[in-house]
C-alpha positions as a printed NumPy array, in Angstrom:
array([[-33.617, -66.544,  49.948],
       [-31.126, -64.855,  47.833],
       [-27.979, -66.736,  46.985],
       [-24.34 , -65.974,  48.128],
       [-23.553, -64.341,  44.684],
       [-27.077, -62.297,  45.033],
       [-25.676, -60.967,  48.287],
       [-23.327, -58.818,  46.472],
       [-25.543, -57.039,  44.326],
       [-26.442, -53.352,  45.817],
       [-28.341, -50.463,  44.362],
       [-27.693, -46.675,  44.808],
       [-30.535, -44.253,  44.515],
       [-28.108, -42.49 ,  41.607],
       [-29.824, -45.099,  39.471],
       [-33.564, -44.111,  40.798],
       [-33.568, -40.468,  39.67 ],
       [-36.556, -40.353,  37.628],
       [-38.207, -42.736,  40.653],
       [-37.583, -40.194,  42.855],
       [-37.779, -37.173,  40.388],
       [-36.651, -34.827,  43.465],
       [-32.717, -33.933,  44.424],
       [-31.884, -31.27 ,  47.053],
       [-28.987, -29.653,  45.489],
       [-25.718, -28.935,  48.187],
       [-24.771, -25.531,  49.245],
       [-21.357, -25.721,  50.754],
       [-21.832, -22.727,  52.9  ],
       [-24.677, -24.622,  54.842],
       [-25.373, -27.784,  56.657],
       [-29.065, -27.111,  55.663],
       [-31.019, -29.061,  52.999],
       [-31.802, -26.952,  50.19 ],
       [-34.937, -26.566,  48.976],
       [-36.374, -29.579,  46.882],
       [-35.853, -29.466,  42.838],
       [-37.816, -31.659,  40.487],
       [-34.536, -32.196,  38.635],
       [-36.199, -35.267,  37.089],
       [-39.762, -34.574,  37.014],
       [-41.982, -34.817,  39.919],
       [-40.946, -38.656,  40.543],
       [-43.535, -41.535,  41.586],
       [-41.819, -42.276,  45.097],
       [-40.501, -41.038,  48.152],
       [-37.074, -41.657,  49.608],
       [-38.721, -43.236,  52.667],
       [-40.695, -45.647,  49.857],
       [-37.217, -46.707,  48.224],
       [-36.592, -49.583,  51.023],
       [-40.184, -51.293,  50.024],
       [-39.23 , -50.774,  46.348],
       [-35.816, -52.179,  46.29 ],
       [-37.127, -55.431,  48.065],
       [-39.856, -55.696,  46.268],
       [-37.685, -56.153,  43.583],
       [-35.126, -58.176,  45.063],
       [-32.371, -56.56 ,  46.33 ],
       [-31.086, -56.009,  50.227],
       [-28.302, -53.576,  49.599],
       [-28.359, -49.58 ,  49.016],
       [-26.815, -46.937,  48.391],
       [-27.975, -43.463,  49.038],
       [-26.803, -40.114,  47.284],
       [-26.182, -37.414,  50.357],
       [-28.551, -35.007,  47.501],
       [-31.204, -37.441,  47.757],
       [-32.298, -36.744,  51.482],
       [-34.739, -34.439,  51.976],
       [-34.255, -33.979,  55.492],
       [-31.415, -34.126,  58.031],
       [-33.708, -33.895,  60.604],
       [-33.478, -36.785,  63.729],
       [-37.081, -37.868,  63.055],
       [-36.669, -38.279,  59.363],
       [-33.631, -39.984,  59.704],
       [-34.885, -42.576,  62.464],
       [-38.29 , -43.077,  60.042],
       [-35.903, -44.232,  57.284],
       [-33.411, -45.868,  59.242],
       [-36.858, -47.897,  60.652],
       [-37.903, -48.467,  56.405],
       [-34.448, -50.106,  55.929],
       [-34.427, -52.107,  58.954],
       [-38.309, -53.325,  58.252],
       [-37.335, -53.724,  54.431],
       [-34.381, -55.855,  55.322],
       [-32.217, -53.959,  52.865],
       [-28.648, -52.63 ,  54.266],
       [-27.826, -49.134,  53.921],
       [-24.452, -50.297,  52.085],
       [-22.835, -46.507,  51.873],
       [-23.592, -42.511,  52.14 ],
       [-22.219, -41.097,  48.797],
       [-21.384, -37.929,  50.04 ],
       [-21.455, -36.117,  46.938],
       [-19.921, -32.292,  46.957],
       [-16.881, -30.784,  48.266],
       [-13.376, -29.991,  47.25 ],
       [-10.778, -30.651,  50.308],
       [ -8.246, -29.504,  47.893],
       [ -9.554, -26.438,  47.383],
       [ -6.973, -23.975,  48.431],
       [ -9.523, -21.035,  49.477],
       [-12.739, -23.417,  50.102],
       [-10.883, -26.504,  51.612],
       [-11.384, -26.155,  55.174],
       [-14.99 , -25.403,  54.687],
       [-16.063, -28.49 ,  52.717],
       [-13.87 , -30.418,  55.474],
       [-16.524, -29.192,  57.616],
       [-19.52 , -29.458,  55.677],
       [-18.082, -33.484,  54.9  ],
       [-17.444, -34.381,  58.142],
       [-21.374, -33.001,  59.08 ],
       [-22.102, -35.698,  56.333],
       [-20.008, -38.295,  58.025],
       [-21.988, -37.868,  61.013],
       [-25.646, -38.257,  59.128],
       [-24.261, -41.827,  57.729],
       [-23.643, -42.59 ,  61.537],
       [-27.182, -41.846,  62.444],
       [-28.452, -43.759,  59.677],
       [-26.18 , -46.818,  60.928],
       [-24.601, -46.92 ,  57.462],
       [-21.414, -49.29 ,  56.618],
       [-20.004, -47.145,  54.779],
       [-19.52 , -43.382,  53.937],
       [-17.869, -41.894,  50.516],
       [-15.951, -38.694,  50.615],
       [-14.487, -37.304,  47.53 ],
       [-10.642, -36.922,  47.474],
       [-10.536, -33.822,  45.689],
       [-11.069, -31.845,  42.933],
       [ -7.773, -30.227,  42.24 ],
       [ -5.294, -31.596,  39.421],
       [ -2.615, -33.841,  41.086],
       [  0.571, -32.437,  42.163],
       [  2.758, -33.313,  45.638],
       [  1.021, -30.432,  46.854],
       [ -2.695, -31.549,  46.203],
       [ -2.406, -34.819,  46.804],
       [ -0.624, -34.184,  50.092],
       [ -3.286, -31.51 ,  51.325],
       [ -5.996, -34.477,  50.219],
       [ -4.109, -37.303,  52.627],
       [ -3.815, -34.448,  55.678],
       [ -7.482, -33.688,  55.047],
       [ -8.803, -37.416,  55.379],
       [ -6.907, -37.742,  58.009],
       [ -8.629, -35.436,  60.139],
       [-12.4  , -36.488,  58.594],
       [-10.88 , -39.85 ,  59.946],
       [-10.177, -38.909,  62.97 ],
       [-13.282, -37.143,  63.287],
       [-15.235, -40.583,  62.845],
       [-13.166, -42.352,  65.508],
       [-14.703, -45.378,  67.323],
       [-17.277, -44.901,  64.502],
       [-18.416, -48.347,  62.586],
       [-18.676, -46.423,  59.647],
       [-15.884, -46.941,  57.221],
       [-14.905, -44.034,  55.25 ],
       [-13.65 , -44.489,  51.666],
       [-12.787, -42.431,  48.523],
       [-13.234, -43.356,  44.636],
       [-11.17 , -43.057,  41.78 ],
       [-13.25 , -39.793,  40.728],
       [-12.709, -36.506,  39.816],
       [ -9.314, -34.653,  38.791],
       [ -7.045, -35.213,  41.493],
       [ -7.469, -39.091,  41.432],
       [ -6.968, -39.868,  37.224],
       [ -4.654, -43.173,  37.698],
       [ -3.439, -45.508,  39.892],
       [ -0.342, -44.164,  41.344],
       [ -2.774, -41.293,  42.488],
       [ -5.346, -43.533,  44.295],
       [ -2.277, -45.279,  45.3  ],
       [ -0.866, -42.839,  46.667],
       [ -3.708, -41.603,  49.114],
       [ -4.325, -44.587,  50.216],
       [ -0.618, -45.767,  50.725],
       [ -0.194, -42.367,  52.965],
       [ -2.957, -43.271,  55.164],
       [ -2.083, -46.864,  55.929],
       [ -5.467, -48.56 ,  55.418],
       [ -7.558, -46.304,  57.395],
       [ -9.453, -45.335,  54.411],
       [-11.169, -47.866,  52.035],
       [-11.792, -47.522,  48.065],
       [-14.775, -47.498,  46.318],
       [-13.822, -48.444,  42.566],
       [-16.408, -46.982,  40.031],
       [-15.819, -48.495,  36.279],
       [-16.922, -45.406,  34.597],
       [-14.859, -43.071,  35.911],
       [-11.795, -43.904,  33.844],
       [-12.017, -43.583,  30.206],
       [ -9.501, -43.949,  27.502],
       [ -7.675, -46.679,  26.072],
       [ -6.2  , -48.063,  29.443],
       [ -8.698, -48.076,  31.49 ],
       [ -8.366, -51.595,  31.536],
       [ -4.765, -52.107,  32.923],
       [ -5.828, -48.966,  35.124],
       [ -9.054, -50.394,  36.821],
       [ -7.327, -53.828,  37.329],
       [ -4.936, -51.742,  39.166],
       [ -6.622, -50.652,  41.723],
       [ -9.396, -53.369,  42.153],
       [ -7.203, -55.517,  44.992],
       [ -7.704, -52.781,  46.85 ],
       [-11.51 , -51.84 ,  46.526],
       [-13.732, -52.524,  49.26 ],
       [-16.725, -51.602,  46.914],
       [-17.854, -51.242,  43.87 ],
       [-19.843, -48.654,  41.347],
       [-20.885, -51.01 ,  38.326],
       [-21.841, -48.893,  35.799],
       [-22.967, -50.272,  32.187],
       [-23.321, -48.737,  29.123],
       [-26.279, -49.037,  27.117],
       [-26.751, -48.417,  23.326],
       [-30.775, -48.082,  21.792],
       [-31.522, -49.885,  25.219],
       [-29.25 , -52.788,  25.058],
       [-26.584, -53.733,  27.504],
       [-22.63 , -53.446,  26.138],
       [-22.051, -56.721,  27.287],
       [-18.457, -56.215,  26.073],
       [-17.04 , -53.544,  28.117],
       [-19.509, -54.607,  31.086],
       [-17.93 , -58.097,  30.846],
       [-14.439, -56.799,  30.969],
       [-14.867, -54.852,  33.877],
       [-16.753, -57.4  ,  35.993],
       [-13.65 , -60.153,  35.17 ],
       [-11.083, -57.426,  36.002],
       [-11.983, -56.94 ,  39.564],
       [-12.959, -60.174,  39.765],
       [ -9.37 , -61.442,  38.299],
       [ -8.12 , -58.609,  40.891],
       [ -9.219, -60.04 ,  43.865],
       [-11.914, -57.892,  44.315],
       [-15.011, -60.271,  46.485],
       [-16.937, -57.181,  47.234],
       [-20.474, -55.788,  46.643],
       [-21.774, -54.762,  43.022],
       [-23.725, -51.322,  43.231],
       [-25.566, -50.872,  40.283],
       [-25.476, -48.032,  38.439],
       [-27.889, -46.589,  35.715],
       [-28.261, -43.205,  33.887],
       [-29.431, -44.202,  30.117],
       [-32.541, -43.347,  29.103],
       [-33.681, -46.297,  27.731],
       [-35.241, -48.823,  29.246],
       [-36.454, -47.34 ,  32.757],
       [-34.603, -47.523,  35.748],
       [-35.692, -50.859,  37.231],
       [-35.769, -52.759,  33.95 ],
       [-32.406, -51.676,  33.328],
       [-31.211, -52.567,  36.831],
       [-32.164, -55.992,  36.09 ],
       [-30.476, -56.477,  33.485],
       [-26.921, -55.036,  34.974],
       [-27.833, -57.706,  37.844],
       [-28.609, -60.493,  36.108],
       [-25.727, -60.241,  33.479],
       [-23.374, -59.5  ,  36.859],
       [-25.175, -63.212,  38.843],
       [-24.492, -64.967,  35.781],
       [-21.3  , -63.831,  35.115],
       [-19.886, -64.728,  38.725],
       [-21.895, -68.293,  38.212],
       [-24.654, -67.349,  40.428]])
């Protein structure tokens, strides 16, 4: 039985890519699934093997990347909504993972291609679903056309028991008086996902602490050097949310090479447990 501070440790299939091997790159113009890619080799398991894998190993919480499906199809999705249900493990958020609603000539259509993606995470009974604010450098102008935008993905999904939320990625969302912003403008409607690499630069700090009262969730990426954990900057991150107010779930996030994906997911997890006393 995991414990209460267990409970708030999630994984997203970002972390699995050489598990899976496969992506299905996004074409905008299309609500099709591309054809697959071995972007990472040829991979060892299937999406629909990723439940049994991530309980094997522990955890009850994922994440899935929208490039990660292979399918959009209503079978496929009910045979993996069945996996996470039998696996016990929660389907935590749908990182949809393209688009631009800032775009000034290609707006409207990722709008539509997003809120296709919106309804997937509804068929998969997700929590959560992650749209990107925009792409465009911030301005009155951009940031306004973002808020008008999520609106109307918002209203799209209403009566839904998906939440939607955005994260502090990309250009049009570089501090807090950005993500502030958006968020302010829409009155609550729309949660935040807080990812810890996504700022750089010497305040990242002050900035992340900012904005961590206000995250619902959580992208907990750590650095590695020659295979070891940077405790220091992991440390810091982890006690600014925490210091925030932030009681949320942990995703884990991995990309370094060394060691492999579920060795180093361990490790972000157990330094995580212990640091929250668990």
């Amino acid at each position: 039985m995991p414990t209460p501070t267990q409970e708030r440790i999630a994984v997203s299939t970002w972390s699995l890519h050489r598990l899976l091997g496969t992506t299905y790159p996004h074409d905008l113009s299309t609500t099709a699934i591309s054809e697959v890619q071995e972007t990472y080799g040829e991979g060892v398991e299937s999406l629909l093997d990723i439940p049994s894998v991530l309980n094997n190993h522990g955890y009850g919480r994922m994440e899935l990347v929208s490039f990660h499906l292979p399918s959009r199809d209503p079978v496929y999705l009910g045979e993996l909504r069945d996996q996470l249900d039998t696996c016990n493990v929660t389907l935590q958020t749908l990182l949809i993972d393209a688009g631009d609603i800032t775009h000034p000539e290609y707006g409207a259509r990722d709008e539509a291609w997003i809120a296709s993606w919106i309804d997937i995470a509804n068929a998969l009974g997700a929590q959560h679903a992650r749209i990107i604010a925009g792409k465009q450098k911030p301005s009155r102008e951009t940031l306004d056309r973002s808020v008008a935008a999520l609106r109307r993905l918002l209203d799209h999904n209403a009566g839904s028991t998906v939440r939607l939320t955005t994260e502090n990625w990309f250009d049009l969302l570089p501090s807090p008086q950005e993500v502030n912003y958006v968020l302010d403008a829409l009155g609550g409607e729309l949660g935040l996902l807080g990812d810890f690499g996504n700022w750089r630069g010497d305040g990242k700090y002050a900035d992340l602490a900012q904005i961590f009262g206000r995250a619902e969730l959580c992208h907990a990426k750590a650095g590695f050097i020659d295979g070891d954990l940077d405790a220091a900057d992991y440390g810091k991150c982890v006690d600014l949310a925490e210091a925030a107010g932030y009681t949320g779930p942990y995703t884990l996030i991995f990309d370094s090479e060394t060691p492999n994906e579920l060795s180093g997911l361990a490790i972000e997890r157990d330094f995580i447990v212990s640091r929250l006393g668990g």
